[in-house]
C-alpha positions as protocol buffer text, in pm:
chain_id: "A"
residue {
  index: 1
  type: UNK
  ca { x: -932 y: -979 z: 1228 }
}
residue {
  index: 2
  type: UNK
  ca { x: -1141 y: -742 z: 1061 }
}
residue {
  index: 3
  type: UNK
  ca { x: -1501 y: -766 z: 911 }
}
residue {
  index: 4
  type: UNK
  ca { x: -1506 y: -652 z: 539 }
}
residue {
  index: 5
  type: UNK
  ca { x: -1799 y: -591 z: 394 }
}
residue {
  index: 6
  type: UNK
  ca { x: -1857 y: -524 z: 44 }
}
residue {
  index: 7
  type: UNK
  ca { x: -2153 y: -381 z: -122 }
}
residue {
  index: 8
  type: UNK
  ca { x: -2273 y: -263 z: -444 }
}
residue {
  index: 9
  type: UNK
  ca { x: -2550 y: -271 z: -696 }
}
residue {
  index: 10
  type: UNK
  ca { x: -2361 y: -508 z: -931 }
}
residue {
  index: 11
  type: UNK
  ca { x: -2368 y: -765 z: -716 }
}
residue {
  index: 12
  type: UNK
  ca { x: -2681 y: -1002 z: -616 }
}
residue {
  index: 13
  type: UNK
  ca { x: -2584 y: -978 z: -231 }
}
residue {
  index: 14
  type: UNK
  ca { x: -2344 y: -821 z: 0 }
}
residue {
  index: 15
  type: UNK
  ca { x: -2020 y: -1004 z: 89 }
}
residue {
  index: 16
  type: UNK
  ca { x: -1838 y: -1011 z: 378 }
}
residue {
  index: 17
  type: UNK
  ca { x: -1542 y: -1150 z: 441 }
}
residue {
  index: 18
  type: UNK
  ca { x: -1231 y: -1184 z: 704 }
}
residue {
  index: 19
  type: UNK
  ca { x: -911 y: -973 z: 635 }
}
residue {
  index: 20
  type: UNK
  ca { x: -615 y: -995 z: 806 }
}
residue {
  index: 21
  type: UNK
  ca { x: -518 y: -697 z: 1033 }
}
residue {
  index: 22
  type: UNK
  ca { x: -206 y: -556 z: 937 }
}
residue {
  index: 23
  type: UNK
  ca { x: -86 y: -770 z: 670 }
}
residue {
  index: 24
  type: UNK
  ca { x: -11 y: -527 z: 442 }
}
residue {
  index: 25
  type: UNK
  ca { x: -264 y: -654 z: 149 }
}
residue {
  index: 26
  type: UNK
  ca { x: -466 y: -352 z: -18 }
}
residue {
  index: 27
  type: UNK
  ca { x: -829 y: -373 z: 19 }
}
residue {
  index: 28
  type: UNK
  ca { x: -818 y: -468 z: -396 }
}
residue {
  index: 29
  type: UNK
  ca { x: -623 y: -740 z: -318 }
}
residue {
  index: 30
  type: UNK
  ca { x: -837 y: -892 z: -20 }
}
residue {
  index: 31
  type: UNK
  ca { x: -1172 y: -802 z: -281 }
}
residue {
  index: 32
  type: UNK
  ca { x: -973 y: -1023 z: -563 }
}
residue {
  index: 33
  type: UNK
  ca { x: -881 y: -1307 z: -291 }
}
residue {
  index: 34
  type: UNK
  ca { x: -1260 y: -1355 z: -207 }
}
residue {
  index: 35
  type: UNK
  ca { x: -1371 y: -1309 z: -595 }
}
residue {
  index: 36
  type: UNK
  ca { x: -1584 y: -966 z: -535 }
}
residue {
  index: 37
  type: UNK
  ca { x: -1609 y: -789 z: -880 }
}
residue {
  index: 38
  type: UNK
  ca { x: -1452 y: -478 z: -813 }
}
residue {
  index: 39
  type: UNK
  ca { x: -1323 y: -253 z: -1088 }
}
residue {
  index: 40
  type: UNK
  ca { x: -945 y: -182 z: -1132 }
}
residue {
  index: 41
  type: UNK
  ca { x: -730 y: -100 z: -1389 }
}
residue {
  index: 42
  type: UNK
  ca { x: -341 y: 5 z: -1310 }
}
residue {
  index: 43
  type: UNK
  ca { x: -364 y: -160 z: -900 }
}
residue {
  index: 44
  type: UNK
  ca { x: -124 y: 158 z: -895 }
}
residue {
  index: 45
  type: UNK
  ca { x: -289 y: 426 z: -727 }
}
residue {
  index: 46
  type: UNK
  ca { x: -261 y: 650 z: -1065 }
}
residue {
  index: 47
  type: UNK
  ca { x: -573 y: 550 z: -1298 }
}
residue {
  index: 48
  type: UNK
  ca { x: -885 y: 573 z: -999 }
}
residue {
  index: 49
  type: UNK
  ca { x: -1071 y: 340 z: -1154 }
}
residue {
  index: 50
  type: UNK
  ca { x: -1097 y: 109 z: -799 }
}
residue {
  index: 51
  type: UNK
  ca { x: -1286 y: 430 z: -590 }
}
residue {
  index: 52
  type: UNK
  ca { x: -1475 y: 294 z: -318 }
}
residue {
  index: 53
  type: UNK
  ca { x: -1635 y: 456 z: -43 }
}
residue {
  index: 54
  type: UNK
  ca { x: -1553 y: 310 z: 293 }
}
residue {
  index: 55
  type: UNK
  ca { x: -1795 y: 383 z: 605 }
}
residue {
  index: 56
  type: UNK
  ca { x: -1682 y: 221 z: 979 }
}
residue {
  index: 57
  type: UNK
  ca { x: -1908 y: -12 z: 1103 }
}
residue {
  index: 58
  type: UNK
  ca { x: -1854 y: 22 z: 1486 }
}
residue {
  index: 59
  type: UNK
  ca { x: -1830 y: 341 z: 1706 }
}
residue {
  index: 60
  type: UNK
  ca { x: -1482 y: 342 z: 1816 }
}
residue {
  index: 61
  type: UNK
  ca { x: -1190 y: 594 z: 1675 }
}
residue {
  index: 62
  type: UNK
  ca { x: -1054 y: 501 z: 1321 }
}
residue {
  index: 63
  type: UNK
  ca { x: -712 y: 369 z: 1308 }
}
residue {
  index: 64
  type: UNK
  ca { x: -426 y: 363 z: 1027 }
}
residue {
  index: 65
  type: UNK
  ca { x: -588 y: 618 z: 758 }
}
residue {
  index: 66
  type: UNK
  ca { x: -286 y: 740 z: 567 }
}
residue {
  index: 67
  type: UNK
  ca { x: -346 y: 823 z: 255 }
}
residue {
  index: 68
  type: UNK
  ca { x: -70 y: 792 z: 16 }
}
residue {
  index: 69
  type: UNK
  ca { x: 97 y: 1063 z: -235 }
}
residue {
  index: 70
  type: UNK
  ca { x: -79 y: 933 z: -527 }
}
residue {
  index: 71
  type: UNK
  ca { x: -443 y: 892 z: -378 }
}
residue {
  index: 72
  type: UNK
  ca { x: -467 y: 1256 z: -220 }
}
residue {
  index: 73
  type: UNK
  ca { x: -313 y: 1290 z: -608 }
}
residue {
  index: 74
  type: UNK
  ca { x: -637 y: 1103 z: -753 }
}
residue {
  index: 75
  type: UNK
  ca { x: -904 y: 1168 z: -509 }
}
residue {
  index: 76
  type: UNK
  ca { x: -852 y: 1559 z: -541 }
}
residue {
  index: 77
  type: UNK
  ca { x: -833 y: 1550 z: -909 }
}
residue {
  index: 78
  type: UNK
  ca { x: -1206 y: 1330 z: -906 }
}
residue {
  index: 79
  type: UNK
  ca { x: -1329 y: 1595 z: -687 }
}
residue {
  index: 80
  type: UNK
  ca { x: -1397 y: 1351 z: -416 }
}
residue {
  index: 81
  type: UNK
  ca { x: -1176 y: 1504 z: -143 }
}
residue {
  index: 82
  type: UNK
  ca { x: -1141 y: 1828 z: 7 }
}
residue {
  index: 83
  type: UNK
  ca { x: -790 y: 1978 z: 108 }
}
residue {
  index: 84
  type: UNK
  ca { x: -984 y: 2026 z: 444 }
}
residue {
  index: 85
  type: UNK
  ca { x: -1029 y: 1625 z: 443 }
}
residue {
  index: 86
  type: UNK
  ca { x: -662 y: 1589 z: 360 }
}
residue {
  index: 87
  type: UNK
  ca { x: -554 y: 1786 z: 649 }
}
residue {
  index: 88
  type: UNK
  ca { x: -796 y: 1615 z: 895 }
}
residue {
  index: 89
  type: UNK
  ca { x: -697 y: 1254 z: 842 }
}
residue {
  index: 90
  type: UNK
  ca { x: -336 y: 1354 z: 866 }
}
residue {
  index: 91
  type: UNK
  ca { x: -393 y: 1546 z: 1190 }
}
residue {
  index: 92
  type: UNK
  ca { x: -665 y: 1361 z: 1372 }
}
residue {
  index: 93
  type: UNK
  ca { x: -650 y: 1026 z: 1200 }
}
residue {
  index: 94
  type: UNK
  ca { x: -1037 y: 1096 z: 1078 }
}
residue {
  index: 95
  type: UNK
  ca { x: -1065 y: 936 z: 717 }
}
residue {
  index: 96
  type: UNK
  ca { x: -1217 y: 1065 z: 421 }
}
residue {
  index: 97
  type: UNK
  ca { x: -1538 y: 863 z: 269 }
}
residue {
  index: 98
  type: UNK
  ca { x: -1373 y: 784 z: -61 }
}
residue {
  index: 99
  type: UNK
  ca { x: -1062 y: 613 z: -120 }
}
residue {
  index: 100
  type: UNK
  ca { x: -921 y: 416 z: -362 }
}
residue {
  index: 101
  type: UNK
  ca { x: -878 y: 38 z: -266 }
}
residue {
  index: 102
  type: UNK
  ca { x: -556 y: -50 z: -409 }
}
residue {
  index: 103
  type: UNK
  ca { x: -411 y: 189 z: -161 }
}
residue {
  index: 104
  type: UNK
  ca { x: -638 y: 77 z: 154 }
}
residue {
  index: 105
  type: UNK
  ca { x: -454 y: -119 z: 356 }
}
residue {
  index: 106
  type: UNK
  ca { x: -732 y: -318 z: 608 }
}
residue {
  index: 107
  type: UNK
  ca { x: -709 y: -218 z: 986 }
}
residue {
  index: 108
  type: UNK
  ca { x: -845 y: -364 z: 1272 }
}
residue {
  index: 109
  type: UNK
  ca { x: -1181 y: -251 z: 1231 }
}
residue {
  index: 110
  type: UNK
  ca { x: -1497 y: -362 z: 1063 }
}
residue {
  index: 111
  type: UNK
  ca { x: -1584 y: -150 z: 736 }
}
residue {
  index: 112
  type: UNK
  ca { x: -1858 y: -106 z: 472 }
}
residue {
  index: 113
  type: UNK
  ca { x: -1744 y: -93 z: 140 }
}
residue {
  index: 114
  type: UNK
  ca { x: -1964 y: 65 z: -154 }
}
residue {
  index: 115
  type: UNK
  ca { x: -1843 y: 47 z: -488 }
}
């Protein structure tokens, strides 16, 4: 199980909720199970309009932080990753800040999400 929780100044308080580990749902789709009002618009990975920024909450290594085709796509073109990022999460599994939650899949970790 991981601890989810989301944050942001449209909401009164911060939620957090239970996910899953490894069951595949996007972080959008664990956000729209539990009612939190995040944006989205094409749940495709093309439009960008679900950008988070996702922080770890505990010290231990990151797991699982592909990022697909069409986020590096979308998070480049927003100018909210570096090529530099790119290459370090695919090399030493160290994720970028921003990502786009209809293409986070939830690991086994606790995580902060600002939106």
């Amino acid at each position: 199980m991981a601890n989810v929780t989301f944050t942001s100044p449209r909401m009164t308080r911060d939620i957090t909720v239970y996910a899953v580990a490894g069951d595949t749902h996007t972080l959008l789709s664990v956000a729209q199970k539990n009612k939190v009002p995040l944006e989205f618009e094409c749940q495709n990975g093309e439009c960008g309009s679900c950008l988070i920024q996702v922080s770890l909450l505990s010290d231990k290594a990151p797991t699982g932080v592909a990022l697909t085709e069409k986020e590096k796509t979308v998070l480049r073109f927003a100018g909210k990753i570096t090529k530099e990022q790119i290459a370090d999460a695919e090399t030493h599994d160290r994720p970028p800040p921003w990502r786009l939650a209809c293409q986070f899949i939830v690991r086994n970790e606790d995580i902060l999400v600002t939106f």
